[in-house]
C-alpha positions as CSV (number, residue, x, y, z in Angstrom):
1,X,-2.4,-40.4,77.8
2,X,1.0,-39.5,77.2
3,X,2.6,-36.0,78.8
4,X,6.3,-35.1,77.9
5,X,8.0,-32.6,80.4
6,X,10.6,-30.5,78.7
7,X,12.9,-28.3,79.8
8,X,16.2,-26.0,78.9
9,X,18.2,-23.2,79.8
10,X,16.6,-19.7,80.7
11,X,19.2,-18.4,77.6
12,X,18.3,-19.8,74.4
13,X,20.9,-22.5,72.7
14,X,21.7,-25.9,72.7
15,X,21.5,-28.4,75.3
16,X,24.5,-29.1,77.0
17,X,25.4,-31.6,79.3
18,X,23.4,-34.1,80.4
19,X,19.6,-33.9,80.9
20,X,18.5,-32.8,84.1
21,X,18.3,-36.3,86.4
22,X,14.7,-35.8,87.1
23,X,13.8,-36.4,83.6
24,X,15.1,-39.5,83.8
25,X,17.2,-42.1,81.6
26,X,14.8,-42.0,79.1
27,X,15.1,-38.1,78.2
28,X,15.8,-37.2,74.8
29,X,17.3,-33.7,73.2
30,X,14.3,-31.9,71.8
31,X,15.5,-28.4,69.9
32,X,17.2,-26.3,72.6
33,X,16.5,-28.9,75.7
34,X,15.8,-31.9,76.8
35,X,12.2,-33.8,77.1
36,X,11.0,-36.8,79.0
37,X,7.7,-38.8,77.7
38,X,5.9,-39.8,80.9
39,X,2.3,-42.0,81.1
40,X,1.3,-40.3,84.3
41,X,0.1,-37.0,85.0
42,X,1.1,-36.6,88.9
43,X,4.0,-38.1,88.0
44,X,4.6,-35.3,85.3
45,X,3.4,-32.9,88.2
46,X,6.3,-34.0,90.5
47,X,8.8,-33.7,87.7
48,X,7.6,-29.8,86.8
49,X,7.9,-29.1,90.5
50,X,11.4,-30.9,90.8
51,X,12.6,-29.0,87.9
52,X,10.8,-25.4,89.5
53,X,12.7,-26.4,92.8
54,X,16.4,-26.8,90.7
55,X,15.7,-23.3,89.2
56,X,17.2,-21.6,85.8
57,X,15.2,-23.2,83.4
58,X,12.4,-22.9,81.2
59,X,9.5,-25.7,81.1
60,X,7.0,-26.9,79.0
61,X,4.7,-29.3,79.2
62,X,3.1,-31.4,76.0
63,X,0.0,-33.4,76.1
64,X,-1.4,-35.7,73.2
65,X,-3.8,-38.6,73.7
66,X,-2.2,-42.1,72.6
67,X,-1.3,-42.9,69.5
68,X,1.6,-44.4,67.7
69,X,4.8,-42.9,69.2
70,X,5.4,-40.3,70.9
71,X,6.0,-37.4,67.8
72,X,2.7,-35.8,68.8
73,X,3.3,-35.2,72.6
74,X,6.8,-34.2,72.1
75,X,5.8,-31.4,69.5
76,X,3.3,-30.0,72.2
77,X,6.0,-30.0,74.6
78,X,8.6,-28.6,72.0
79,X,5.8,-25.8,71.3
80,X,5.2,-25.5,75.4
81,X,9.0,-25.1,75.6
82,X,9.3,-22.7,73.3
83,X,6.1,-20.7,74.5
84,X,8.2,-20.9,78.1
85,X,10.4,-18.2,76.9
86,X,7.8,-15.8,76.7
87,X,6.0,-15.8,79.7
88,X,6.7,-14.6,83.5
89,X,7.3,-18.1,85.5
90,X,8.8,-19.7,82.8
91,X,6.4,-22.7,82.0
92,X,4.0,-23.6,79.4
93,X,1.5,-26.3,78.8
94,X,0.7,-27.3,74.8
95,X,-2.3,-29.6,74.5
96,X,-4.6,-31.0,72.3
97,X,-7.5,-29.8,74.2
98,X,-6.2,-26.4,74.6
99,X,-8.8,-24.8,77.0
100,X,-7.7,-27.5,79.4
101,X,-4.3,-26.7,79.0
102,X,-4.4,-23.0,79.8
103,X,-6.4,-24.3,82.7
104,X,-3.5,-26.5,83.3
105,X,-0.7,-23.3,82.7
106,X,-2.5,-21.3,85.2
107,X,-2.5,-23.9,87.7
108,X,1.3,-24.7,87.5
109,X,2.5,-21.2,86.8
110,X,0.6,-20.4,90.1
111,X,2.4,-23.5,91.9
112,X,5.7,-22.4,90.3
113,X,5.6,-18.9,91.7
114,X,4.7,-20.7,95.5
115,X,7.5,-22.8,94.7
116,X,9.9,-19.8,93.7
117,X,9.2,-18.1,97.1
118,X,9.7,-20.7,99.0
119,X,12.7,-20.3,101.6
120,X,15.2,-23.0,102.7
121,X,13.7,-23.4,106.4
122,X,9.9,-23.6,104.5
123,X,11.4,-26.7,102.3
124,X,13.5,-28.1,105.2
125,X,9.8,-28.6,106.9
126,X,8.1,-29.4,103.7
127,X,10.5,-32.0,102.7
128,X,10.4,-33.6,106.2
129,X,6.8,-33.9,106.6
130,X,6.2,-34.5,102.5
131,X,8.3,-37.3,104.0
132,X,5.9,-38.4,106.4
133,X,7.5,-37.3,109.3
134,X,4.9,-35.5,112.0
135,X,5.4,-32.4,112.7
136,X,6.9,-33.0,116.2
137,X,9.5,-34.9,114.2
138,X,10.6,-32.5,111.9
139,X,10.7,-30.0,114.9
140,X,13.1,-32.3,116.3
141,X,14.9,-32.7,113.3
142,X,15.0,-29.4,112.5
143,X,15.7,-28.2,116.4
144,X,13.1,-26.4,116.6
145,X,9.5,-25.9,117.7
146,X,6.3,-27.4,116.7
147,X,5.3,-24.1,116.4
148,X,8.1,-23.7,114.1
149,X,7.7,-26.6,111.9
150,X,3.3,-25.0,111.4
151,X,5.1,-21.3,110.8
152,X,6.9,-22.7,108.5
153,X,5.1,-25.5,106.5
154,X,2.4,-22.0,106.8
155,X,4.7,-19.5,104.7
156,X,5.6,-22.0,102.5
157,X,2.1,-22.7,101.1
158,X,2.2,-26.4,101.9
159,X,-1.3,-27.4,102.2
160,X,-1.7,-24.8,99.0
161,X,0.7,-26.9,97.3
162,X,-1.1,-30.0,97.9
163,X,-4.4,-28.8,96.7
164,X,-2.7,-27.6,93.5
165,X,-1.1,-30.8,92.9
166,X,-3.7,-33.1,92.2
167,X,-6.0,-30.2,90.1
168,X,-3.1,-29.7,87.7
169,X,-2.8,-33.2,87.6
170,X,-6.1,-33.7,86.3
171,X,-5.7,-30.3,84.4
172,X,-2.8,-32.2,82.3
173,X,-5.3,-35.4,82.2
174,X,-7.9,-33.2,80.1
175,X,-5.4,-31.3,78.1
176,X,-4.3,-34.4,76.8
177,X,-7.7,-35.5,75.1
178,X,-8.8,-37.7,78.3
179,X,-12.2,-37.6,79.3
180,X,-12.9,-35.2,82.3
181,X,-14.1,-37.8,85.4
């Protein structure tokens, strides 16, 4: 089941630089962007929310079922990208079962607008515990209290976030012509 994770500027035009890290070495320049081709949908999840987290860029997501290389995926993600443009939170999902990827869309848009109102001290305690730190821990690490670190981890949606996670993972599983179960 491939997935390809594309992203590019919010303004339209040519990719410059380098690809964002979180696509990895493999990325590739697709149109105005840059796209990675990744085998795993959590693993796609991760790199739409790293990307959400960085900020200023439009995202698409493509999913295919397997085939011979990966032209097929990276047109749905080229289509995603460019569907990006036109919508509120910046992300799209193009997939070859397309009821599952507008499931998919509305589960990451929703996750990408958590993620966008996120503050600092929120991720300092997400990051800590996503960490597997307890929560006394991160209030020590943090310097502050328990009480705190729950305020916090609470207006940042974390356990939200991790009940979107794994549905848009499976979301992206579907879209891409894989069997729901």
């Amino acid at each position: 089941m491939p997935l390809a994770v594309a992203c590019a500027p919010l303004t339209a035009g040519p990719a410059a630089g380098a690809p964002p890290a979180v696509l990895g070495a493999g990325a590739r320049a697709v149109g105005e962007g840059w796209a990675a081709v990744l085998d795993d949908a959590p693993v796609a999840v991760d790199t739409v929310v790293a990307l959400v987290r960085e900020g200023g860029r439009r995202i698409g997501v493509g999913a295919a079922p397997a085939g011979p290389g990966d032209g097929p995926v990276l047109l749905a993600a080229r289509r995603a990208l460019e569907a990006a443009g036109r919508r509120p939170a910046r992300l799209a999902v193009r997939g070859s079962d397309a009821e599952a990827a507008a499931d998919a869309q509305a589960v990451l848009t929703a996750l990408a607008v958590l993620l966008a109102r996120r503050s600092a001290a929120a991720w300092a305690a997400v990051d800590l515990v996503a960490a597997g730190a307890t929560r006394a821990a991160a209030a020590a690490e943090l310097g502050v209290s328990r009480q705190a670190v729950a305020q916090r981890l609470a207006a940042g949606s974390w356990e939200l976030e991790l009940e979107l996670r794994p549905a848009a993972a499976r979301l992206l599983a579907r879209a891409a012509g894989r069997p729901p179960g």
